[in-house]
N, C-alpha and C positions, 0 to 999 in steps of 0.2 A: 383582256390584254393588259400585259404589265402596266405603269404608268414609265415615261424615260428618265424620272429620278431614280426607278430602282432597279434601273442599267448602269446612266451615267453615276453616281455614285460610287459602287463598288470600283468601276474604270479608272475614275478620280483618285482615290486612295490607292489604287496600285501604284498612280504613274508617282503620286507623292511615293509612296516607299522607296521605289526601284530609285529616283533620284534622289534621297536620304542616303540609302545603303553605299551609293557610289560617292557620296561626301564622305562618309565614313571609311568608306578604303583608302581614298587618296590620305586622309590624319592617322590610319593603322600603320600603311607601309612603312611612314616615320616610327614607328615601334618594334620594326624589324631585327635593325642593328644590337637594340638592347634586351629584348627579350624573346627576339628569334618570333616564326611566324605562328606556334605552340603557344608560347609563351603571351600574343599578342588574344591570339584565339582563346584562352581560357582570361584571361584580365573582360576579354567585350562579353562573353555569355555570364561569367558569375557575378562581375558587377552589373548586368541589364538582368540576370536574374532577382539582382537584389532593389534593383532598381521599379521592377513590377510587382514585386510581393508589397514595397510599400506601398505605393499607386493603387494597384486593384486590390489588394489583400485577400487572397484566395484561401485564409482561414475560417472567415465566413461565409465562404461557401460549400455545401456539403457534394465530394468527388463524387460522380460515377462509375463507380468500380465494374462494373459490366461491361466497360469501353477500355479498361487499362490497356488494352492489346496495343491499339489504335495510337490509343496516348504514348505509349512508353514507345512503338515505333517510329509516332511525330520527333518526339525530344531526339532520338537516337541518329535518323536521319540527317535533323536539323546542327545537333554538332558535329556528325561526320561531313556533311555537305559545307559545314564552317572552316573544321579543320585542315581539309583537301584541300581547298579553294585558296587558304591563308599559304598554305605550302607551295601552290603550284607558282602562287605569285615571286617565291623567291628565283625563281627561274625563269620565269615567261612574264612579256608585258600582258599589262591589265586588260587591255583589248581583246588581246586573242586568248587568254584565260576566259575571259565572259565569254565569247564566241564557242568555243570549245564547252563549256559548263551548260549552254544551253541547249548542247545537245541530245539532253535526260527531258526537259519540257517539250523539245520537240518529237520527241519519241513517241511521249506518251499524247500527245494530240494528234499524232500518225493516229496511232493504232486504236483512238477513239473516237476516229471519223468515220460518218459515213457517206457522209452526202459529196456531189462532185467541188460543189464550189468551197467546201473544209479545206480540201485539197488543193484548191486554187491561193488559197493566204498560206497553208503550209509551205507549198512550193514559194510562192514568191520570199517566204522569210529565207527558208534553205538559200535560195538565191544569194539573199540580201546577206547572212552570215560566210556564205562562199565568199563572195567580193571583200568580204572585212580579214580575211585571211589572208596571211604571205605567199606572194608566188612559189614556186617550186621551189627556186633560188632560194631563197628566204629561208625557206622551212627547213632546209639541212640546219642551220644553223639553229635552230628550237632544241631546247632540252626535251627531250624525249621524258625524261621522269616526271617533267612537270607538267608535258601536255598529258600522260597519263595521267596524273594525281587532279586536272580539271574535267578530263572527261568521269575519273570516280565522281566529283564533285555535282558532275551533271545526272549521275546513276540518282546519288544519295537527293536531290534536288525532284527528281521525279518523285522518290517515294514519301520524299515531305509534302509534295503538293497532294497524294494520295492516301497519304494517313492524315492529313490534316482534314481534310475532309471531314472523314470521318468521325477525329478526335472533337472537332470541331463543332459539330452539329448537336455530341452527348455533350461538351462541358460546355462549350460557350465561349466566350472571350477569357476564360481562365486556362483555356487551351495555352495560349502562349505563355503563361506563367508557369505551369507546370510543365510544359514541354521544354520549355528552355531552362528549367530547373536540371533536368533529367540529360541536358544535352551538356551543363556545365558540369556535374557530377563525371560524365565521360570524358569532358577533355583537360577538365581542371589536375589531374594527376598527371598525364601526357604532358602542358605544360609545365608545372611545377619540374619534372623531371628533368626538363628539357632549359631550363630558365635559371630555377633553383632561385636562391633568394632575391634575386633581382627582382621577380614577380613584386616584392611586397614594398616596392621602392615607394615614395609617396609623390617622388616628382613626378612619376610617370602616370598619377591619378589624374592632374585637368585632360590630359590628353585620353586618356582609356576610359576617362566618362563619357565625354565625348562622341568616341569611337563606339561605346554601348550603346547608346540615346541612337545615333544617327545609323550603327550597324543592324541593330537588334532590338532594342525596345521598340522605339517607333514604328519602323517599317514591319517586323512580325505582327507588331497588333494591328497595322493596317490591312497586311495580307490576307491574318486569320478571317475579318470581314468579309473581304473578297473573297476569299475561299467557300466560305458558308454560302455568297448569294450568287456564284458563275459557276456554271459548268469545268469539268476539270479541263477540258478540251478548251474552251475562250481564255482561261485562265491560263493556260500553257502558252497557246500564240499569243497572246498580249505580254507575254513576259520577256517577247521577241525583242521587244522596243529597250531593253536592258543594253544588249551591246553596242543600238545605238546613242544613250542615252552618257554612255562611257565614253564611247568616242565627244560625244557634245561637252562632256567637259573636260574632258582634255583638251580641248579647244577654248575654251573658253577658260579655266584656272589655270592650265600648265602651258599653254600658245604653244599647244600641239595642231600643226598644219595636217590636213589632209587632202588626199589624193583626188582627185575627182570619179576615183569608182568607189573611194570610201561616200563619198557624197551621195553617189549610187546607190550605196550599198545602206544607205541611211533613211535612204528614199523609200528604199521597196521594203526595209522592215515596217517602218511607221505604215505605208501604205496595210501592210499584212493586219499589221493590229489594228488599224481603222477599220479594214475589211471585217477583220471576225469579230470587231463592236459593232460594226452595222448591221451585220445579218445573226447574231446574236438569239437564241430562244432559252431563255431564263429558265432556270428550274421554278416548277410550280411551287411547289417545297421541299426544306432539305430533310433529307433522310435522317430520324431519328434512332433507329434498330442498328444495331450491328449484327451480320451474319454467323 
């Protein structure tokens, strides 16, 4: 039987990411107006890429090219799931952007359950993301291109948690350096075109370090961990706690009030993901092969 360090642990570093990442959106949005939400998305992957090549230096260590598939899928995912996300934001608030986006994790922990009570924290999350959503009312009034452009978000989101895995397991903690190398190569042209020389402003450096370190450095290398030691299924409910974690700071940095079924609706995520850390069955170990 495992020991419950090498549960809690990996659970730990998740919740540290997911509340990283969402410091990190609230100082991008301010990056908006000057270099559009392209422009913001390619400044946080090539500087966090440049930011981890220093840190881990991944010239010392020698690639496994027999996993490229896997890798070059993580990287690709990972700036499509950045650049959707950063987009949808200029249309829809951040709340129901995360809400909407987490519907690629929760998919994928649907369809790789099997036991009754998997389904009992799925359901209660579905719940808990329903209640964070607008009424009927509401929802006419949502940009439809933007809730489209987060549920992509949530597609490309899935298949980062499913090639990470994998990329993961061959390279190791050099996964997120090369993966985010491969994700800035994709968006950094998109931006640039979209930006133009703005991109290379230097006042916009304290702020788009920042926005690297707390979007992207930090939080991917904590993921990448988690990734390796949880099932893809725990790792997707636990990532439930994400749009309550957003709504928590909006309350707490921007004294955003909520509703008492957002309250609810906070209640029965956090519950879900305690649920799928309590009943929890660790991989024995991770899978080295790719098929």
């Amino acid at each position: 039987m495992p020991r419950p360090s090498a549960i809690l642990l990996p659970i730990a570093l998740l919740v540290v990411a997911m509340m990283s990442i969402q410091s990190g959106a609230s100082l991008a949005k301010g990056l908006f107006p000057l270099v559009g939400p392209e422009g913001t998305t390619a400044l946080r992957l090539s500087l966090a890429t440049l930011i981890l090549c220093l840190v881990m230096r991944p010239w010392r260590s020698r690639p496994n090219f027999s996993a490229w598939r896997s890798l070059l899928g993580y990287g690709l995912s990972l700036g499509s799931m950045n650049l959707l996300f950063y987009m949808s934001l200029k249309s829809i608030p951040l709340g129901i952007a995360v809400a909407l986006e987490f519907t690629g994790p929760l998919a994928l922990a649907l369809l790789s359950s099997r036991r009754l009570l998997d389904f009992i924290w799925i359901a209660l999350a579905v719940f808990g993301l329903w209640l964070l959503l607008p009424d009927t009312s509401s929802t006419d009034h949502l940009d439809p291109l933007g809730m489209a452009l987060a549920l992509g978000a949530g597609l490309c989101w899935a298949l980062y948690i499913l090639f990470g895995q994998k990329a993961g397991a061959a390279h190791g903690a050099q996964t997120v350096v090369f993966g985010t190398l491969v994700a800035a190569l994709l968006v950094f042209p998109i931006g640039l075109s979209q930006a133009g020389s703005a991109l290379f402003s230097l006042d916009l450096l304290p702020i788009a370090l920042a926005v690297a370190v707390l979007s992207s450095a930090l939080p991917y290398s904590l993921e990448m961990i988690a990734l390796t030691r949880l099932p893809a299924r725990t790792f997707s409910v636990l990532m439930s706690m994400e749009p309550a974690i957003a709504a928590l700071s909006g309350l707490l940095f921007l004294s955003e009030h909520l509703a008492p079924s957002q309250w609810l609706a906070i209640g029965a995520i956090i519950l879900a993901s305690a649920g799928a850390a309590a009943t929890i069955r660790p991989k024995v170990a991770p899978q080295i092969s790719e098929p």
